[in-house]
Backbone as JSON, one array per atom type, in Angstrom:
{
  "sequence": "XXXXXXXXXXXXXXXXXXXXXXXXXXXXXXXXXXXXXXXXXXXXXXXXXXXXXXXXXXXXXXXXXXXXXXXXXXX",
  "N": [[100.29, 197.93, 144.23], [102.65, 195.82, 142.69], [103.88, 194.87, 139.58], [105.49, 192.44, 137.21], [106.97, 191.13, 134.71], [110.21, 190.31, 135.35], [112.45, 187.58, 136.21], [113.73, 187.95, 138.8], [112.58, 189.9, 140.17], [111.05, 191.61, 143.02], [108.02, 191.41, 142.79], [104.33, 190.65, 141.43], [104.42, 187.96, 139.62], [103.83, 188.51, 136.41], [102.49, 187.1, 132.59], [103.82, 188.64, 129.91], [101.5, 190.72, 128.55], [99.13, 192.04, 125.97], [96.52, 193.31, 126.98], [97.14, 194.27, 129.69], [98.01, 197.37, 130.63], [100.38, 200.25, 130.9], [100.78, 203.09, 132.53], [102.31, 206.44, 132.84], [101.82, 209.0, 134.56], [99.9, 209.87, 133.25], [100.38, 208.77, 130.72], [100.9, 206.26, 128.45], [103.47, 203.76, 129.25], [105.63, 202.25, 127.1], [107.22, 199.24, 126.97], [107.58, 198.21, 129.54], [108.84, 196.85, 131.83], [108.44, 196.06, 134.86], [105.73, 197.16, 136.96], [104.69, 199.43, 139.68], [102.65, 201.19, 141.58], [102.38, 201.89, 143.98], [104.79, 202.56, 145.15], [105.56, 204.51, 142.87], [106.44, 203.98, 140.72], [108.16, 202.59, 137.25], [109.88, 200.63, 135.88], [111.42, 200.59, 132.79], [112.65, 198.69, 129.55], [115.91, 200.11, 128.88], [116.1, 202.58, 126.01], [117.85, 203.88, 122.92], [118.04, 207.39, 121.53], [117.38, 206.64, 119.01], [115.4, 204.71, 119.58], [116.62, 202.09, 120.01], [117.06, 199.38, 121.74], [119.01, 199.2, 124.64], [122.13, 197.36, 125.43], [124.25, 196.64, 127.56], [127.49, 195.28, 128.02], [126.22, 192.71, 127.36], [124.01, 192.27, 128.59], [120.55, 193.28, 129.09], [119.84, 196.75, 129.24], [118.14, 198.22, 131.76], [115.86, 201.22, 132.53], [114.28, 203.2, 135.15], [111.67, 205.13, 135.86], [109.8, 207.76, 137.32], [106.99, 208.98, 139.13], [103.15, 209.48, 138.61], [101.95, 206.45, 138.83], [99.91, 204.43, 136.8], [97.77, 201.01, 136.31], [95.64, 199.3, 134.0], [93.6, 197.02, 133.45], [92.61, 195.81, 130.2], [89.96, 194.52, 128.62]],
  "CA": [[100.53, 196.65, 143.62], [103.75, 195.24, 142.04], [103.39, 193.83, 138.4], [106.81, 192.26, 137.02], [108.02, 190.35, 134.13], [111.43, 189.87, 135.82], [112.63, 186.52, 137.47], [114.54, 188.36, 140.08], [111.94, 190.98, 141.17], [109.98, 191.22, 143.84], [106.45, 191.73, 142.56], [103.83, 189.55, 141.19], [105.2, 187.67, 138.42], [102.87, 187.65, 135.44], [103.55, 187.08, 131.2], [103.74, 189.73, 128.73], [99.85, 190.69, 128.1], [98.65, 193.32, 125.81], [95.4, 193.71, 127.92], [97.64, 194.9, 130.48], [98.4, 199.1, 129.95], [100.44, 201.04, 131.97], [100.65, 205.17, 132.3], [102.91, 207.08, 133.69], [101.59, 210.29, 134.39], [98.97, 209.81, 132.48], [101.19, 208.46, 129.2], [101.22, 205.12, 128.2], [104.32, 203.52, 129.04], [106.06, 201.16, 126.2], [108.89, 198.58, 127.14], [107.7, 197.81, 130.79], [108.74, 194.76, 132.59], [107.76, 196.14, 136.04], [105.03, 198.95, 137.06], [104.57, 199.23, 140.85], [101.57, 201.72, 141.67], [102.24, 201.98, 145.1], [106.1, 203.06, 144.64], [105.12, 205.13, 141.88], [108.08, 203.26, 139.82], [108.21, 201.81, 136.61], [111.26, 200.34, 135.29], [111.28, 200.29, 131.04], [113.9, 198.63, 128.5], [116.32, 201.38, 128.32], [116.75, 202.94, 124.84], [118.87, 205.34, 122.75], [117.52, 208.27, 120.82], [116.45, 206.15, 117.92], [114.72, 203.59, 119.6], [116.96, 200.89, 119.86], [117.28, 198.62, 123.38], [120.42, 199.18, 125.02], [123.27, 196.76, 126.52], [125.86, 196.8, 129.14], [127.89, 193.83, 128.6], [125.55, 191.3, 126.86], [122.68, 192.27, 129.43], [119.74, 194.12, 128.53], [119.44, 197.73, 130.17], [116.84, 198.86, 132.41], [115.74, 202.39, 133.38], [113.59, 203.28, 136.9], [110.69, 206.28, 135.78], [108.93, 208.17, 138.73], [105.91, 209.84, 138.92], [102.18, 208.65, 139.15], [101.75, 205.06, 138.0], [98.26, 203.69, 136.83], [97.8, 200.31, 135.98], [94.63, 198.97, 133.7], [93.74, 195.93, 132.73], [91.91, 196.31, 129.18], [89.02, 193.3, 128.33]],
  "C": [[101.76, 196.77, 142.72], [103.59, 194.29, 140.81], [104.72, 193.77, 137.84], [106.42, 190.81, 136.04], [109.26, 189.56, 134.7], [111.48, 189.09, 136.45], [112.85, 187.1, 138.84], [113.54, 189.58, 140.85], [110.99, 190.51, 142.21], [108.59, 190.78, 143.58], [105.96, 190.6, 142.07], [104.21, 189.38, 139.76], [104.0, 187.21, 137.42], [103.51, 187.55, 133.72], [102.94, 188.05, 130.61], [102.29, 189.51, 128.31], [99.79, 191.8, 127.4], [97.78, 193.66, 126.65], [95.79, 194.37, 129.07], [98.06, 196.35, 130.29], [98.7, 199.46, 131.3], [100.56, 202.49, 131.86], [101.32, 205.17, 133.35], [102.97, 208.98, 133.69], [100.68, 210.96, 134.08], [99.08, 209.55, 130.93], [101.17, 207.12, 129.43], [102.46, 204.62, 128.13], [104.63, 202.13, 128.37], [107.39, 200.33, 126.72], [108.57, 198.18, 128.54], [107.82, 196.96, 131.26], [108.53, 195.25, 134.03], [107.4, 197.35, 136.38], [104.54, 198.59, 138.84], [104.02, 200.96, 141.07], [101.78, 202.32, 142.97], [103.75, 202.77, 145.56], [106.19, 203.92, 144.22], [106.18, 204.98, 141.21], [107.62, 202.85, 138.48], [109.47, 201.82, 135.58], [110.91, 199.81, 133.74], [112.35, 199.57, 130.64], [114.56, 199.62, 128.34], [116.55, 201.23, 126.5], [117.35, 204.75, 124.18], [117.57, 206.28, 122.25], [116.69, 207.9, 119.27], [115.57, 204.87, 118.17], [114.96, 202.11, 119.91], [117.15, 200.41, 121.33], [119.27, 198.72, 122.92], [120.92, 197.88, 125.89], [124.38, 197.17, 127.17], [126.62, 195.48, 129.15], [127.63, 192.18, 128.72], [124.51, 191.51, 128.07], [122.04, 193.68, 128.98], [120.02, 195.49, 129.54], [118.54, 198.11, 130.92], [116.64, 200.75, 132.91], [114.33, 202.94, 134.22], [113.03, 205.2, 135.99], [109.79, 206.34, 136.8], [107.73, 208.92, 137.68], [104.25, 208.76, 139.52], [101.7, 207.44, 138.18], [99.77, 204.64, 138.18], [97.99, 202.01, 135.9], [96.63, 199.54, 135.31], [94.78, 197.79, 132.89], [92.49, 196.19, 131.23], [91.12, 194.82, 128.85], [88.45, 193.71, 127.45]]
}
């Protein structure tokens, strides 16, 4: 399964939920606008070394993390 924030992505488009948690690896990943399970992808907000979201040009950054994706919904 494909879970996405992003207009332009493929996946299913839902809104920013806490109840939603994703892991990568078995780590909770922070900043995700799309986790795809099946891929084993999940693309974060890139940031620097202190934390801060990066741009390119007046557009946000993104960066693409492998490994094994798990996706839980929390109630």
């Amino acid at each position: 399964m494909r879970l996405t924030v992003l207009d332009d992505d493929p996946g299913i488009k839902i809104h920013p939920d806490p109840r939603i948690k994703v892991f990568l690896d078995g780590v909770e990943v922070k900043h995700c606008v799309t986790a795809d399970d099946e891929k084993s992808e999940v693309i974060i907000l890139a940031s620097d070394e202190n934390g801060f979201m990066l741009a390119l040009n007046g557009e946000v950054k993104y960066q693409a993390l492998h490994g094994i994706v798990r996706i839980e919904r929390q109630d």
